[in-house]
Structures are given as structure tokens and as C-alpha cells.
C-alpha positions in Angstrom: 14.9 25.7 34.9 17.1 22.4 35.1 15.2 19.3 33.1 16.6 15.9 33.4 16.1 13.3 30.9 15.9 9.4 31.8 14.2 6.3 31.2 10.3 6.3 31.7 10.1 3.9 34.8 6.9 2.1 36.9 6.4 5.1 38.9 5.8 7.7 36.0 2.6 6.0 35.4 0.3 8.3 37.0 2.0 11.2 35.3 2.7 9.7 31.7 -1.3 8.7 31.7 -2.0 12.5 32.2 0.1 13.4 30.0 -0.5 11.2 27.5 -4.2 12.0 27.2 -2.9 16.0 26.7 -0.9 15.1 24.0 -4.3 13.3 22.6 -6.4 16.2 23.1 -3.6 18.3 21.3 -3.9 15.8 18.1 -7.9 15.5 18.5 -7.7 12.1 19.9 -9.5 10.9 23.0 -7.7 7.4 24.1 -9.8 5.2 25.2 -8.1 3.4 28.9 -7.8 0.2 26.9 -5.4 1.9 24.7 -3.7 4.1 27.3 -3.1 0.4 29.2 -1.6 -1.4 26.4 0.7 1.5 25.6 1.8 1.4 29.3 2.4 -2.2 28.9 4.3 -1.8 26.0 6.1 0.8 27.2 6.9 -1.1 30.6 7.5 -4.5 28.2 11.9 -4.8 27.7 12.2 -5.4 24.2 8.4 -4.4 23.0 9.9 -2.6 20.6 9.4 0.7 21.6 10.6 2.8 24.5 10.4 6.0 26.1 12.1 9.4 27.9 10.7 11.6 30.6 11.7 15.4 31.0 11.7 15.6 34.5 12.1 19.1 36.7 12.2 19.2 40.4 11.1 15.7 40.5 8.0 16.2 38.5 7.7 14.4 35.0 6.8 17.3 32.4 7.2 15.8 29.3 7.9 12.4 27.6 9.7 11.1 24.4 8.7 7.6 22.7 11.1 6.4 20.3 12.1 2.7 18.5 14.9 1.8 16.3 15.0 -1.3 13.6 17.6 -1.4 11.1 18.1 0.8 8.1 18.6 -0.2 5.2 20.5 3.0 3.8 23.3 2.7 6.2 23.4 -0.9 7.6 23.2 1.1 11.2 20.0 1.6 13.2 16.8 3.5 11.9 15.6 5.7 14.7 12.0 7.3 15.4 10.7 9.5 18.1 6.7 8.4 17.4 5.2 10.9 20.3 7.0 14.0 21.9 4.9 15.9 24.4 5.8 18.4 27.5 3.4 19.8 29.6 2.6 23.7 28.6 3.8 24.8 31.7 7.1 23.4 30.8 7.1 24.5 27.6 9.8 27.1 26.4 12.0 25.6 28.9 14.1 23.1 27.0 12.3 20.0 28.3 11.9 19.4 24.2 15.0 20.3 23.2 16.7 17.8 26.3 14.3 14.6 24.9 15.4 15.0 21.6 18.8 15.4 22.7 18.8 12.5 25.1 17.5 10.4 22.2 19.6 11.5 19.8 22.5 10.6 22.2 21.1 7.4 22.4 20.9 7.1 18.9 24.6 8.3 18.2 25.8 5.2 20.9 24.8 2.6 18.3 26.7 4.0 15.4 25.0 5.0 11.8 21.8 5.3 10.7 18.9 8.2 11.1 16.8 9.5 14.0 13.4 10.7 12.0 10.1 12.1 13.3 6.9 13.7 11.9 4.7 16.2 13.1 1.1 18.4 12.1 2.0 21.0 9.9 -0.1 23.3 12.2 2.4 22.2 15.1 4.5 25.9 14.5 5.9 26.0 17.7 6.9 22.7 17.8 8.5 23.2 14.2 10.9 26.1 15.7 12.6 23.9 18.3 12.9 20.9 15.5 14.3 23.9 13.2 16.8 24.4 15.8 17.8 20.6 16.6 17.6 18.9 13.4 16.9 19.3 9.5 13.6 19.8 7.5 13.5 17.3 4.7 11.2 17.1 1.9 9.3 13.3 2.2 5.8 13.4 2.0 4.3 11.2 4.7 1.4 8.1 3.5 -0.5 5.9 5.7 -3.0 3.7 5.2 -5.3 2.9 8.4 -5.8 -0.8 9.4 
């Protein structure tokens, strides 16, 4: 299975929307079309501050990565997070993941220093083995406070 990775563009909508409300239903979240519309917009906004990746094979979009950089303050370089990561199960265990993160972390590289960083449920195992094999397991406990 060949996946190729580029920018999200105005004609993945239709496909990012379904998969975007998968990747809800995996966390337990049911977005409501006035959030999935001002994600889009963000997403489709040049310099909103946050961008994304498609996985794409034989011209269908099976995946997505959203990502945004600011600057870090441990290198002087460019802080990097991937917010969602998501490819469609029947896509899955076909590198789609593995190309995103790889894509973005080429991306990342381009700029010069600094640290691409992401999260993820600590029920996600299957998720964990491909982030095993791509990147390293640190020890920060993650906060948040909802607004």
C-alpha cells in the first residue's frame, strides 16, 4: 500500500469531516457542525495557527495530521505539536501513521531546533506501538484546566 502525505486542501473537506467525527467517536466526543466548521476554517485560514496533513492512498484521504509550531523556549528553535492524528481503520497497519508523523517531523527538521511533542489516551495501545517505533516516551504528566 503506497500512502502519500500533503497539505490538507479545499477539496478534502468532505473526507476530513468524516474523518474527523471518527476520530471523535474514538475519544468519546460527538462534534457538534459548529465546531467541525470552525476547525475547517481554521484549518483552511493561512496563518491560523494551526495546520494539517492528509494520508492519502489511491486518491482517497485515509488519515489526517494537525500540527502547530510557536517558539520554544528550550532551544530558541520552533516548538512543534501534532494536536490530532487519525487514519481510517481500514488504513490502519499500513503506515498512513507512520508517513504523517514523518511528513511532519520533516517539516519540523526544515526549520532547525526545537521539539515535535504529542499526547495520547493511555488506552490508545496500538497507537502507542507505532509512536514507540517513531519517537521517544518521556515522563511529563499532562494538566489541563477546561475554559
Amino acid at each position: 500500500m503506497t500512502i502519500d502525505v500533503r497539505p490538507l486542501a479545499a477539496t478534502d473537506e468532505e473526507s476530513w469531516r468524516r474523518l474527523f467525527r471518527d476520530y471523535g467517536v474514538f475519544y468519546e466526543t460527538d462534534f457538534e457542525d459548529d465546531v467541525l466548521e470552525r476547525v475547517w476554517t481554521l484549518l483552511m485560514t493561512p496563518g491560523a495557527g494551526v495546520a494539517a496533513l492528509t494520508a492519502e492512498h489511491d486518491g482517497d484521504v485515509v488519515g489526517f495530521a494537525h500540527y502547530r509550531s510557536h517558539p520554544d523556549t528550550f532551544s530558541a528553535g520552533r516548538d512543534w505539536f501534532l494536536d490530532d492524528l487519525y487514519v481510517d481503520p481500514t488504513a490502519r497497519g499500513k503506515g498512513a501513521a507512520t508517513a504523517l508523523i514523518e511528513h511532519l517531523t520533516a517539516l519540523a527538521k526544515a526549520t532547525g531546533p526545537g521539539t515535535l511533542r504529542w499526547i495520547t489516551a493511555e488506552t490508545n495501545e496500538r497507537a502507542q506501538r507505532v509512536y514507540d517505533r517513531v519517537a521517544t516516551r518521556t515522563t511529563w504528566v499532562t494538566y489541563e484546566v477546561r475554559l
